[in-house]
Phi, psi and omega in degrees: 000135180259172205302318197272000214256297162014286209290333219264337184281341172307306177264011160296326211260282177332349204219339173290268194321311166284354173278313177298314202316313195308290210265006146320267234306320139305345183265264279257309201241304282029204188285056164273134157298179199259009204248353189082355172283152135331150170219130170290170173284317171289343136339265168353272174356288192318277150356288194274005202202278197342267217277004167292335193292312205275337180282313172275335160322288160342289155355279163302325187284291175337299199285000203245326182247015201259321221280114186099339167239065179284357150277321177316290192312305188273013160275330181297339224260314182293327151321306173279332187284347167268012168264334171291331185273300171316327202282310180305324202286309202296305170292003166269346203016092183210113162259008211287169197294323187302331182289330182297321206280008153291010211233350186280322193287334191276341125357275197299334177262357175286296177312324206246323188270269209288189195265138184317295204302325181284337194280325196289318192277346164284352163324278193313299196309317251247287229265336198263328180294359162293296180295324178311291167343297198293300222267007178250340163265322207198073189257022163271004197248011187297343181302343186252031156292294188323302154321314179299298196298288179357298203282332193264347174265349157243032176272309171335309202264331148290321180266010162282298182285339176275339184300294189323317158325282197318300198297322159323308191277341177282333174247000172262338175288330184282322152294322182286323197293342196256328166296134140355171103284323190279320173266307238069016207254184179322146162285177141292335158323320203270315196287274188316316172321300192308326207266327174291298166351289190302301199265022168256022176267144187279350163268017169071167154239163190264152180183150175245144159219126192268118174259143182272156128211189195256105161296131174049039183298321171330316208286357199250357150283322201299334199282335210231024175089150169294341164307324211245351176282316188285339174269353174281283197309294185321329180289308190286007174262337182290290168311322139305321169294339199267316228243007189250175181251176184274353178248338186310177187212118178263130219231174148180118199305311181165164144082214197247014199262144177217150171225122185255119175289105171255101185291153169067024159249146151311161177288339226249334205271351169280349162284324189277332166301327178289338172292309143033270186278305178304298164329302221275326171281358166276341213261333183296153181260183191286096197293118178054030196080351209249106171273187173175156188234175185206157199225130170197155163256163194196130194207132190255137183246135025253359188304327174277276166248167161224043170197160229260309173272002159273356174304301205300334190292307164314295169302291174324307167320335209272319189313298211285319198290302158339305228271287160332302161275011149111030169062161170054075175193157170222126161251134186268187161293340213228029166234000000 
């Protein structure tokens, strides 16, 4: 659930709560305060129909105008409730702890939803909408402003850096998941979104996809170590890159498998690019000591497939077949 759909149910929740309170409080004790005053009928008014009214129009203005700006929304929306909430206690003369602890939440949804600088001014909006309460109902109760504010900046501030935390790990989780560790290039993950995308457009697309693989890659751990197997891989990642376009997308499947997306092509010109690639790694010189040849499949959409795993099924057939013919080749549509 986002930040704006939050702040709106907060103040729907928030306006729900003071009308039973308002109207408990009248069914129960009549037009008493919980401080023991009288309450006029515009008191009463107030309490039970107004700001319950404005909190939710607040509401509705939020969800209608919050979507994609949960700061524009959720500092105004945190802002009236603690202004709506001090204003109810201050004409209820009501300082008491229970009224005050309405003043934590829009605290507690600043923090954990928005960006540290709005969590600090609803904080701060918070801490003066306290003081205002005490010294304007009960200003024999000001020592224990200290304690409140004290208590609300720092649950602000623990639940800002653990949010931070959060967000840190959720985008580094998010990077392993689109990336490599080892080449750095695209997941397989990143490569099919794309390819699903492109051929769920309604005139579909022309696009190739070359699955790569490493010839006799054991023999070139067994001769040079997995050091000298990973500086193999990190080469055909290089090398895959220098042969690609700013729109293509380079992969590596797992293993010694690597895959190139070619958006926007023809079969012919994908062929001559995946010859390319195969050419150009016997022409390469030695990465870390380490040479190496490829092996590819190359399968075209829409002429071969229009879906992302028969794309693949097809390049793995072309793969194998290559392989079957004696390696270092790309078979194709046209072979």
């Amino acid at each position: 659930m986002d930040a704006v759909r939050i702040g709106t149910l907060m103040l729907a929740c928030g306006a729900g709560v003071i009308m039973v309170k308002s109207l408990a409080t009248l069914v129960l004790f009549g037009p008493v305060s919980a401080a023991g005053r009288h309450q006029g009928p515009g008191l009463v008014l107030v309490n039970t129909v107004l700001m319950p009214a404005v909190l939710f129009l607040t509401a509705l203005w939020g969800r209608r105008k919050g979507a994609g700006h949960p700061f524009v929304v959720g500092v105004p929306v945190s802002v009236a409730v603690l202004t709506l909430t001090a204003a109810t206690n201050v004409l209820s003369h009501d300082a008491s702890a229970g009224s005050q602890v309405f003043l934590v939440l829009p605290v507690l949804y600043a923090a954990y939803f928005l960006r540290p600088a709005a969590a600090a001014v609803v904080t701060g909006w918070a801490v003066v909408m306290a003081i205002v309460t005490v010294l304007t109902v009960a200003p024999e109760q000001d020592s224990s402003l200290f304690y409140f504010g004290t208590a609300l900046v720092i649950t602000a501030v623990v639940l800002t850096r653990a949010q931070k935390a959060a967000h840190d790990a959720e985008d580094e989780l998010a990077r392993m998941a689109s990336q490599d560790a080892l080449t750095g290039l695209a997941s397989r993950w990143v490569l099919d979104e794309a390819a699903a995308a492109a051929l769920a457009e309604p005139a579909g697309a022309a696009m190739a996809l070359m699955v790569v693989d490493v010839d006799l890659f054991k023999d070139i751990n067994d001769a040079f170590g997995h050091p000298g197997g990973d500086a193999a891989l990190v080469g055909v990642a290089d090398h895959l890159r220098e042969h690609a376009h700013d729109s293509d997308i380079v992969s590596r499947l797992g293993g010694d498998e690597f895959a190139v997306l070619m958006m926007g092509c023809s079969r012919g010109e994908a062929m001559a690019r995946g010859e390319a690639v195969v050419r150009g790694a016997n022409e390469r010189g030695a990465t870390h000591g380490t040479r190496f040849t490829l092996s590819a499949g190359l399968a075209h959409a829409p002429d071969d497939a229009v879906e992302v795993t028969q794309l693949y099924v097809v390049a793995d057939r072309r793969l194998y077949e290559a392989k079957q013919r004696g390696r270092n080749r790309l078979v194709g549509p046209e072979d």
